[in-house]
C-alpha positions in Angstrom: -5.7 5.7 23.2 -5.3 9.4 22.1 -6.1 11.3 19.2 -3.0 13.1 17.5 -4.1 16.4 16.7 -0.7 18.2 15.2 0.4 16.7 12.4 4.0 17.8 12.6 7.3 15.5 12.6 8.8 16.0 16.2 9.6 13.5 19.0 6.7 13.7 20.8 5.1 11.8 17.7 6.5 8.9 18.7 5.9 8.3 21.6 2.2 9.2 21.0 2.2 6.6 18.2 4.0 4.1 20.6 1.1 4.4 23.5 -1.8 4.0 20.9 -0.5 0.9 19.6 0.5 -0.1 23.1 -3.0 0.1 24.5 -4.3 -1.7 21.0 -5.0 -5.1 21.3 -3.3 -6.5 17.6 -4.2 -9.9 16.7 -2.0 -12.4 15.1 -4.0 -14.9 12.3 -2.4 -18.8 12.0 -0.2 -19.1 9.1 -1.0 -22.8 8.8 -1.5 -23.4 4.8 -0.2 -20.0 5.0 3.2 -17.6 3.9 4.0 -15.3 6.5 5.0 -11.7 5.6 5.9 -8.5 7.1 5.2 -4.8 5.9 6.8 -2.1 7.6 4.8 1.5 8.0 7.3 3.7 8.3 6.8 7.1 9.4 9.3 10.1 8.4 9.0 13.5 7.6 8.3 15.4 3.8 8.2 18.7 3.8 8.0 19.5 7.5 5.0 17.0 8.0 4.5 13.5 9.2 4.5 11.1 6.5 4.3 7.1 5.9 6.9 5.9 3.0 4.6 4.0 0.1 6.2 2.0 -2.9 5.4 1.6 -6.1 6.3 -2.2 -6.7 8.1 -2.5 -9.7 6.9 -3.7 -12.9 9.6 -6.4 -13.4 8.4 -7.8 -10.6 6.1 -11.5 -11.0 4.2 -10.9 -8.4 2.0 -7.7 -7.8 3.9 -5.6 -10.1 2.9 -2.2 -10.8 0.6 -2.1 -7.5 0.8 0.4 -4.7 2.7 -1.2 -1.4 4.5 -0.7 1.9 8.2 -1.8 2.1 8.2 -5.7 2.7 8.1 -9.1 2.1 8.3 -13.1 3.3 9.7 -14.0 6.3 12.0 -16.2 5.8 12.6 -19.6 8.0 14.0 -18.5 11.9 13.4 -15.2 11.3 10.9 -12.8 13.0 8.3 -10.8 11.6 10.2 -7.7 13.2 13.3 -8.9 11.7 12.0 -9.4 8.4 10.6 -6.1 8.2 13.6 -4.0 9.4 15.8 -6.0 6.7 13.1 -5.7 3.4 13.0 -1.4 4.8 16.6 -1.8 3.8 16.6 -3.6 0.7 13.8 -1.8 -0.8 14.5 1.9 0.4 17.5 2.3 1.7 16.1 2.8 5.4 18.0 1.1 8.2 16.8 1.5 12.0 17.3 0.1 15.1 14.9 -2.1 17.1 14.3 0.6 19.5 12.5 2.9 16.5 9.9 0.2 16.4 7.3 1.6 17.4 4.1 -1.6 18.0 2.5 -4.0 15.7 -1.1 -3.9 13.6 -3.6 -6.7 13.3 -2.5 -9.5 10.7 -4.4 -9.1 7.5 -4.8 -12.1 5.4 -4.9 -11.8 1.8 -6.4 -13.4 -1.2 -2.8 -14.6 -2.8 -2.2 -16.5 0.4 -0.2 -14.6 3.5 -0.7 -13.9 6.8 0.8 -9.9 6.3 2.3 -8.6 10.0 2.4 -4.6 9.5 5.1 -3.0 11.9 5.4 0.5 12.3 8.5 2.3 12.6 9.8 5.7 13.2 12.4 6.8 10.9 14.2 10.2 11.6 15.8 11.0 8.6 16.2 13.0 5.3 13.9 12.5 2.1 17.5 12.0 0.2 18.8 9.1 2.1 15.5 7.0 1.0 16.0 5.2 -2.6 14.2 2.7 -3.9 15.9 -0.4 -4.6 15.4 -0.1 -9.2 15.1 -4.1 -9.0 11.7 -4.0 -6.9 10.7 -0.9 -6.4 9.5 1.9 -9.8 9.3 4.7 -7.3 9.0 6.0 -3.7 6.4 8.2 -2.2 5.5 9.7 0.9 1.8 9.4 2.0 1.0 12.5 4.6 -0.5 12.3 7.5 -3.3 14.8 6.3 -3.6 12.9 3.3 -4.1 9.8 5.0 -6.7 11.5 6.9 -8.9 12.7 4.0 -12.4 12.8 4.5 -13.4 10.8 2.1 -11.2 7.6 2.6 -11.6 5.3 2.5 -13.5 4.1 -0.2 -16.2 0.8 0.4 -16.9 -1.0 -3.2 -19.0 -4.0 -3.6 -18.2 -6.8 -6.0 -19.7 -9.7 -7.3 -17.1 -12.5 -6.7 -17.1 -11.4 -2.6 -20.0 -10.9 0.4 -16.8 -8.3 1.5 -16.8 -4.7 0.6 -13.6 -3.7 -1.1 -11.5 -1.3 0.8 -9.1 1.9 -1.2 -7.4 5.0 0.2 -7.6 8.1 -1.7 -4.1 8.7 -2.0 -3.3 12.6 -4.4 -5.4 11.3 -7.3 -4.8 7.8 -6.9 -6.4 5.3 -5.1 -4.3 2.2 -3.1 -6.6 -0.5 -2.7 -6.3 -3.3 0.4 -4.3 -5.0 1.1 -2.1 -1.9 1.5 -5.0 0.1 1.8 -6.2 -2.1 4.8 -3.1 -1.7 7.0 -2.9 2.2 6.5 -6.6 2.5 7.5 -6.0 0.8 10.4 -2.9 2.9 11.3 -4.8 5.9 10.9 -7.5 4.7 12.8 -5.1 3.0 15.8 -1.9 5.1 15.4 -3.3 8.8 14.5 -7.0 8.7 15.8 -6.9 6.3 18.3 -9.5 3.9 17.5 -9.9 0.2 17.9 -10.8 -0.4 14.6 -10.2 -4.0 12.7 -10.0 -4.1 8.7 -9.4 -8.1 8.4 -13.6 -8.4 7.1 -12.9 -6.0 4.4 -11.7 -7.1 1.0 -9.2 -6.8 -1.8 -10.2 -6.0 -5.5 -9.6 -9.3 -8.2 -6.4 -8.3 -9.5 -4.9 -8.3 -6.0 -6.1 -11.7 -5.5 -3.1 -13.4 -7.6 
């Protein structure tokens, strides 16, 4: 595993992205009890930089609405998790790829409202107009920078009451995004961008993700 030094959106990226998540070992969490869902981190370029695409869910929505997220949602019966996230990128964001632009898989992160969340990364070459968010789930899209993700001071480690596991956020402008999305981005920046084995399933979510 490498660390990516140049922050720029070129075709090298990927396959640097691609050999870090290849030599990562991901591990997969049972679903038994379970829903299984699939988030895709998809990276594009804004303004001349690598970036990941972040939602904000809309507030319609029953379930998490208002929140900070990554384009996805439940697998639904014979369908893969790969599947699943290609086909939510769509719906919510208007991004359609082929299986070859994914680029590896992240550890499963389990969270408090009950599912087993498989992140899949993705490489999306392609123009900041042809994203738009889907006005039935998603309030707005945004584009989370490689240098921002890389801020040095994210993440963010809180302690609560109601949990023996520290709270994780990502400073994100000024904004925080708070695990579970926070969770998988730290580990892509971690795996994808610095090239460290580092796991994110012991740390925790803050109550009002927990419904």
């Amino acid at each position: 595993m490498r660390r990516l030094t140049n922050f720029s959106f070129r075709p090298s990226l990927k396959n640097h992205v691609r050999s870090n998540l290849s030599d990562f070992k991901d591990l997969r969490q049972s679903t038994e009890g379970k829903k299984q869902a699939a988030v895709a981190i998809t990276i594009c370029q804004f303004e001349g930089e690598s970036s990941v695409v972040v939602t904000r869910r809309s507030s319609k929505l029953k379930e998490h609405s208002g929140q900070w997220a990554l384009p996805g949602g439940r697998v639904d019966d014979n369908e893969t998790f790969i599947a699943a996230a290609l086909r939510e990128l769509e719906e919510e964001v208007n991004i359609k790829v082929e299986d070859e632009d994914v680029l590896g898989t992240l550890d499963d992160y389990v969270t408090r409202s009950g599912y087993v969340i498989t992140p899949i990364v993705i490489f999306a070459d392609l123009k900041k107009n042809q994203i738009v968010g889907n006005p039935s789930e998603v309030a707005s899209v945004h584009f989370f920078s490689f240098t921002e993700l890389n801020r040095e001071d994210s993440p963010n480690l809180e302690t609560i009451p109601q949990s023996d596991r520290q709270v994780l956020s990502m400073n994100y402008l000024d904004d925080r995004i708070y695990a579970p999305t926070a969770a998988v981005l730290y580990q892509f920046r971690e795996v994808a961008i610095l090239g460290r084995a580092t796991r994110v399933l012991d740390f925790d979510q803050p109550l009002f993700a927990w419904r």
